[in-house]
Steps between C-alpha positions, in 0.01 A plus 500: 500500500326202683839425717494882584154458625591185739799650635274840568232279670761302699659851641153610598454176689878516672431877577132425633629209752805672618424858526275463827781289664601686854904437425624770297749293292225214369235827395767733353649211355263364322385809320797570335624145400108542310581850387850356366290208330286694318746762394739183378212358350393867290820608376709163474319352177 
């Protein structure tokens, strides 16, 4: 439960530092390599 926390808390942080970025690629990509993490993170043990 406490490693699904971090990895939760480290998305947030990715998401929050690349989503204002003006190139398309860094903000898009950012939130879904977080969204990916988290739904790894959930559902894969």
């Amino acid at each position: 439960m406490t490693q699904d926390l971090v990895v939760i808390q480290l998305a947030a942080i990715l998401v929050a530092t690349s989503y204002d970025n003006a190139q398309p690629v860094i903000k898009w990509g950012g939130l879904v390599i977080a969204v990916g993490t988290v739904v790894a993170s959930i559902f894969g043990g």
